[in-house]
N, C-alpha and C positions, 0 to 999 in steps of 0.2 A: 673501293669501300670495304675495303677486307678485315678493317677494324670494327667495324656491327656487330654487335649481334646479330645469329640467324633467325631468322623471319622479322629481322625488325625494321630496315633498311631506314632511308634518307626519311620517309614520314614519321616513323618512330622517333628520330632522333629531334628532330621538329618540333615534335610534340613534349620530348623531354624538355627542348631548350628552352620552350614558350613557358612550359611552367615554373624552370628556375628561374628566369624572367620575371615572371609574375611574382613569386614568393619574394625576389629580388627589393620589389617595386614596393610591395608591402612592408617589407621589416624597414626599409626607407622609409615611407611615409608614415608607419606605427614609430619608429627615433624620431622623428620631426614632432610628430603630435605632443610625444615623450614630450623632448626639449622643450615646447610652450605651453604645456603643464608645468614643465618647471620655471620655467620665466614668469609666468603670472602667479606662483607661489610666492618666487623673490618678488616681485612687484608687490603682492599682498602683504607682505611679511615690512616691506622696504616703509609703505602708507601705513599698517599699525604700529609700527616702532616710530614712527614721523610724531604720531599721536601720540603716545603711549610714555615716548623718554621724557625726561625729567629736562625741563626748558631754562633757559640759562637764567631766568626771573627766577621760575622755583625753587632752581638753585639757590641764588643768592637771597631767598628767604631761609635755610639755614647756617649757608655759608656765605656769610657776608663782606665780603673783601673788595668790594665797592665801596660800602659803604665804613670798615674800619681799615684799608689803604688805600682808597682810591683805586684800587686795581681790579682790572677782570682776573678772573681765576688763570687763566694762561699764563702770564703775568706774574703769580707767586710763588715764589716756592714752598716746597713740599712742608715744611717745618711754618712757615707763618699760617699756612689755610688749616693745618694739623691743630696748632695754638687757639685760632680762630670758631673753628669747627667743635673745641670740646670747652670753650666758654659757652657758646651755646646749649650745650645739652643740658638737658634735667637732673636736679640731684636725685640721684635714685633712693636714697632714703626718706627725701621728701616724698616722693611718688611708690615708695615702696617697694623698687622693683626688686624685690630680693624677697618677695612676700609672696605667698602660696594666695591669701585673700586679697591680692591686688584688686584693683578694680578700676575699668579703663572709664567708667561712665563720668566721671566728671572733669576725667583727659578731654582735649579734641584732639582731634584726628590728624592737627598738620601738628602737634606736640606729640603725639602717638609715633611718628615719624621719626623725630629728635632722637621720644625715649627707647626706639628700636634701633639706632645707631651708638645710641647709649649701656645699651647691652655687651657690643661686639668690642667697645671701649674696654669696658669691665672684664670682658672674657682675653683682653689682650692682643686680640688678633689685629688688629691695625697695624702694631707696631711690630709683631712675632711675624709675620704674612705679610708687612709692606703694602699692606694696603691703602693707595692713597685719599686721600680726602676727601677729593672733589669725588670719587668713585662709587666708595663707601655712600655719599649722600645721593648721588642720583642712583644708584641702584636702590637703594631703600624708597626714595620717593615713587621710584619709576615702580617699583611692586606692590606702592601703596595703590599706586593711580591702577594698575590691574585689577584690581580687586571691581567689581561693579557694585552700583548703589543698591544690595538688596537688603531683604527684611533682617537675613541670619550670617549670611556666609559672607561678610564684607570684611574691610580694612579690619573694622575694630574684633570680628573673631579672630581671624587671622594674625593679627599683633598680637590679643590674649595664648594663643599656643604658641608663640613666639617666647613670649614671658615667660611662662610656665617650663617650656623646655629650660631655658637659663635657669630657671627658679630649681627645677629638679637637678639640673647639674652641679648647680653650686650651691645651695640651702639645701638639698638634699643629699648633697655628697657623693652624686653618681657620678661626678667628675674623675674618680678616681680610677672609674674603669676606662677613662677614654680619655685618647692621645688631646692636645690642643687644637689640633687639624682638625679631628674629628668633633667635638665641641662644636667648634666653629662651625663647620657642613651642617650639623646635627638644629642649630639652633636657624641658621639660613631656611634649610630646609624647612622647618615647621612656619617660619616667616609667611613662605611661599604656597606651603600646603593645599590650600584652595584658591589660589589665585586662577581668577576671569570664571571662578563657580557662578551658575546661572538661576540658582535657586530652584534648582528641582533635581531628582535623586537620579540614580544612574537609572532606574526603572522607568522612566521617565524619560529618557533618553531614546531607551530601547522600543516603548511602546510609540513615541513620536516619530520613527526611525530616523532620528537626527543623525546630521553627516559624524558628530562625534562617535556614535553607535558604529556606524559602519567603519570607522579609523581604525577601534579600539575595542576587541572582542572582551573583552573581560575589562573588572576594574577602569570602566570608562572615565568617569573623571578626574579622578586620581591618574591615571594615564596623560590625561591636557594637562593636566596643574603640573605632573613634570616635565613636556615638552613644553610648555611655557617658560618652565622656568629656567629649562636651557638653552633655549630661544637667549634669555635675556642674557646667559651670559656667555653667548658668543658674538655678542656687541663689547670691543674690549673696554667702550666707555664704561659699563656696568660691572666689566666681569670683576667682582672684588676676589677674584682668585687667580688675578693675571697672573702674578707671581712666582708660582707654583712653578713647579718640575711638573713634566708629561703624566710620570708615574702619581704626583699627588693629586693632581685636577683628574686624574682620573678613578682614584679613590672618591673624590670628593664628588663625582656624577653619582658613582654607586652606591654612597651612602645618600644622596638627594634620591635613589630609585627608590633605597630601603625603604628610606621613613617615608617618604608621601607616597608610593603604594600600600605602604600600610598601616594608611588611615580608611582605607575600605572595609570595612567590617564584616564584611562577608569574609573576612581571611583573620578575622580575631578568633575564633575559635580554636582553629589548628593551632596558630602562634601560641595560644595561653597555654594548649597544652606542654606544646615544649619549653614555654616559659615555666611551668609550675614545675618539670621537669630537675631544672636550671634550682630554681628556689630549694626543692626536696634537697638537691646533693649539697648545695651552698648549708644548709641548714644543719649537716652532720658535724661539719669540720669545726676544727677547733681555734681558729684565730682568724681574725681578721686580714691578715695576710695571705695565708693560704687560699680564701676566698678568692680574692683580688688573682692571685694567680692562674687560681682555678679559668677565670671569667678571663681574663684579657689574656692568655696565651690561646683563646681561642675565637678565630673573629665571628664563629657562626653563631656563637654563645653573646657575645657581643650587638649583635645583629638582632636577634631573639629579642633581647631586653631593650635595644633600640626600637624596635618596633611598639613592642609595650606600652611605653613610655609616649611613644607618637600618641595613640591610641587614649595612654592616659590624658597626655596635651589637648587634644584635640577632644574629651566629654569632661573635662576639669572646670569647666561651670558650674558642675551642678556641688565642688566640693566647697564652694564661695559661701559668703554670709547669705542669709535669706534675701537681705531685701537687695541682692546685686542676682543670687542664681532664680529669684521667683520672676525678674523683668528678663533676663535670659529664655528662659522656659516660654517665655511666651513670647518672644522674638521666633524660637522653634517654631510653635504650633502655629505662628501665623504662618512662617514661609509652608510649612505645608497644607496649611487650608489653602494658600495662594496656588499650589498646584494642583491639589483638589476642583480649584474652579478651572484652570487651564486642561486637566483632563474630560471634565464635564463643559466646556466650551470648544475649544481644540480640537480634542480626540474624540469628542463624543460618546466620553464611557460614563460611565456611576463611577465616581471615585470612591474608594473606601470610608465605609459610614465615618461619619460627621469631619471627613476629612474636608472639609468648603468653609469657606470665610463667613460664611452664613451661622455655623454655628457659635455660641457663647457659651462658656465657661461657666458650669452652676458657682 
């Protein structure tokens, strides 16, 4: 045994072996436990999308190809379900969507659907992007059906900064800083922005110690609503950016990070200031050109105003006619008396004064 060390002999070496051994056995059975964490993820992940996708009925209540060729969607080609698909949708100048005072209240909710496919029509990406049909309508419907039935943060806010993105792009002319790709991401994203939101704020979260809190150290919901959203489009039935080169689908995740993180507001302060930044130098120069240069040779400049604009989308109720931003306002203040009473039932604190359902409005 001339290979020991001195003074450590055969029970030293014993004792080393048992404990590689050991360590052995352990990083085994911590991979194993691994792996069925992650099996019962996909299994989880496998039963909400079960739920969750847009069913070949919901389907063919916008895309009707049962019903005007006799055929299931399988079955069509690309050009007839396309034809099919944009009979159906709303005239946007009927519905206004080109208008800063739209207003979805006398929309419903599966026309809501239509007129957010309606949008991506208008913005040309269908046809620029090869987006087909049937895609384009179950990814829309399938992120209507995320959204849950609360007081504020449902389908119909969610569609309204949807709108308003489109509306500022193209009735406000900020189109011009930003590619068609980007457009497109830009208005997806605000679609998406709060989907599966639970009606109560990130502090709420954290004081619940909800599993969300522990996922997501910052910017907690805004964190779900983007792994949701990419959740949905790595199902290629949804993904309406199958299409794409490697390099632009992955443009298009990071501009989905930009803007729905920052819709947290806890991060609009910093931004404004670099945005006011942005505004100061734009506001020296002498042409409208040189602006435009200024802004789009630089994407972090880009980025800035992108977020903005999230930000604008996303409290753009309150710039509405009275009697659409006064029933808004109080959509707000009910979901949060709703969590007022959820803190003071729940959590068992005093919620912030007259934060509870109990109180009324002089």
């Amino acid at each position: 045994m001339h290979f020991l060390p001195k003074k450590q002999g055969l029970k030293g070496v014993v004792q080393t072996l048992t404990q590689f051994l050991g360590w052995s056995v352990l990083n085994t059975d911590t991979y194993d436990k691994m792996n069925k964490l992650e099996n019962r993820k996909d299994i989880a992940q496998e039963m909400l999308m079960h739920h969750l996708k847009c069913t070949p009925q919901e389907l063919q209540s916008i895309l009707k190809t049962n019903e005007k060729l006799n055929k299931n969607v399988d079955d069509c080609e690309q050009k007839e379900m396309m034809k099919i698909l944009k009979e159906e949708l709303p005239d946007p100048a009927a519905l206004e969507l080109y208008e800063f005072h739209f207003s979805d209240l006398p929309v419903s909710e599966h026309e809501l659907i239509k007129s957010g496919i309606r949008l991506f029509v208008e913005l040309n990406a269908l046809d620029k992007f090869k987006v087909p049909a049937e895609v384009m309508t179950k990814w829309m419907y399938t992120v209507r059906k995320g959204y849950r039935d609360i007081t504020y943060h449902n389908w119909r806010h969610g569609f309204n900064v949807g709108q308003t993105m489109f509306t500022l792009l193209m009735t406000g002319k900020l189109k011009k800083y930003y590619s068609d790709l980007e457009a497109f991401a830009m208005v997806a994203a605000a679609f998406c922005h709060d989907i599966d939101h639970r009606g109560t704020n990130n502090l709420y979260q954290m004081k619940s110690a909800a599993p969300l809190a522990k996922l997501h150290g910052s910017s907690i919901l805004e964190r779900h609503h983007l792994e949701f959203s990419k959740t949905l489009l790595e199902d290629e039935s949804l993904n309406i950016f199958q299409n794409l080169n490697k390099r632009q689908f992955e443009n298009v995740i990071h501009l989905f990070e930009v803007a729905i993180i920052a819709t947290d507001l806890a991060l609009y302060f910093k931004k404004r200031t670099m945005f006011q930044k942005i505004v100061d130098a734009a506001e020296q120069m002498k042409s409208e050109e040189e602006v435009i240069k200024y802004i789009i040779t630089d994407q972090t400049k880009k980025e800035i105003i992108m977020a903005m604009m999230m930000t604008g989308c996303d409290l753009s109720a309150i710039t509405k006619p009275w009697e659409v931003q006064s029933k808004v306002a109080l959509m707000v203040a009910n979901e949060f008396w709703e969590q007022g009473d959820l803190e003071r039932t729940v959590l068992q604190q005093q919620p912030i004064v007259r934060l509870q359902s109990s109180y009324v409005i002089p």
